[in-house]
C-alpha positions in Angstrom: 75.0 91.8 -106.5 78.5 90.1 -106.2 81.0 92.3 -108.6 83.2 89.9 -110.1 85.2 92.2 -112.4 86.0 96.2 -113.6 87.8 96.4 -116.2 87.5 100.7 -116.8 84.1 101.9 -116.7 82.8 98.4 -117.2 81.2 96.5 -114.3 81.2 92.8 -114.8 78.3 90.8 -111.9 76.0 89.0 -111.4 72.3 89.4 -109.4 72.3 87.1 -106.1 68.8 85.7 -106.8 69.0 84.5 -110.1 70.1 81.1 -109.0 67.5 79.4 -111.6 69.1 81.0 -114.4 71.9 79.7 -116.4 75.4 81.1 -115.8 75.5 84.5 -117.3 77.1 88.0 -116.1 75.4 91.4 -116.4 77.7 94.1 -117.9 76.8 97.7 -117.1 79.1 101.3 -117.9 76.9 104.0 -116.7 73.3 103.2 -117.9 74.2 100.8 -120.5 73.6 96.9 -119.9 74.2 93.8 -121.4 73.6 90.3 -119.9 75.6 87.6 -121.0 75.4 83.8 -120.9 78.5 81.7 -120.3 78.4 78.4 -122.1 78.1 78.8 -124.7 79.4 83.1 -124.4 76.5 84.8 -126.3 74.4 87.8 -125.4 70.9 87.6 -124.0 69.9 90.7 -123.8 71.4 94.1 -124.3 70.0 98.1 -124.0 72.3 101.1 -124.5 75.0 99.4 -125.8 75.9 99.9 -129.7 76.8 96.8 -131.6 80.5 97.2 -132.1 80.9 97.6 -127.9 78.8 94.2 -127.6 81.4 92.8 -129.3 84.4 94.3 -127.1 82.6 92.8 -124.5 81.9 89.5 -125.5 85.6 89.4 -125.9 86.2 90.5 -122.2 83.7 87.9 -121.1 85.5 85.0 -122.8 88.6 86.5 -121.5 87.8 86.0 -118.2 84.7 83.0 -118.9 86.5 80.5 -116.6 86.8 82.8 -113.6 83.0 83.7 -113.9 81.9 80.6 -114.3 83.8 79.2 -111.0 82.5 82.3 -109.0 79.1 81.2 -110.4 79.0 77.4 -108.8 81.1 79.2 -106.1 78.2 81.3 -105.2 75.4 79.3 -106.1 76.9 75.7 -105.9 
């Protein structure tokens, strides 16, 4: 599970066996998670997380999209 970002309590990574998948990261703060895909920046999935934190996050994610996105084909080509 390559960490790619903390930003607080927020965890931004991704799982090393998901290379099928499109490029997303996985955003957990204790045992809250949210997995978001990169292009285009939407959430997939979420559990623990209220709405108005998705959205905080989303923002972070497109904040920092391009540098996820290069450690994504970094990883998995």
């Amino acid at each position: 599970m390559p960490t790619l970002l903390r930003i607080g309590a927020f965890r931004f990574y991704f799982f090393s066996h998901e290379p099928n998948e499109p490029p997303h990261v996985h955003v957990d703060r204790g045992s809250a998670t949210v997995k978001v895909w990169l292009d285009p920046v939407e959430v997939a999935k979420s559990r623990g997380f209220r709405s108005h934190e998705i959205g905080g996050i989303v923002a972070m994610v497109e904040e920092h999209r391009a540098a996820f996105l290069e450690a994504w084909h970094g990883y998995f080509g």
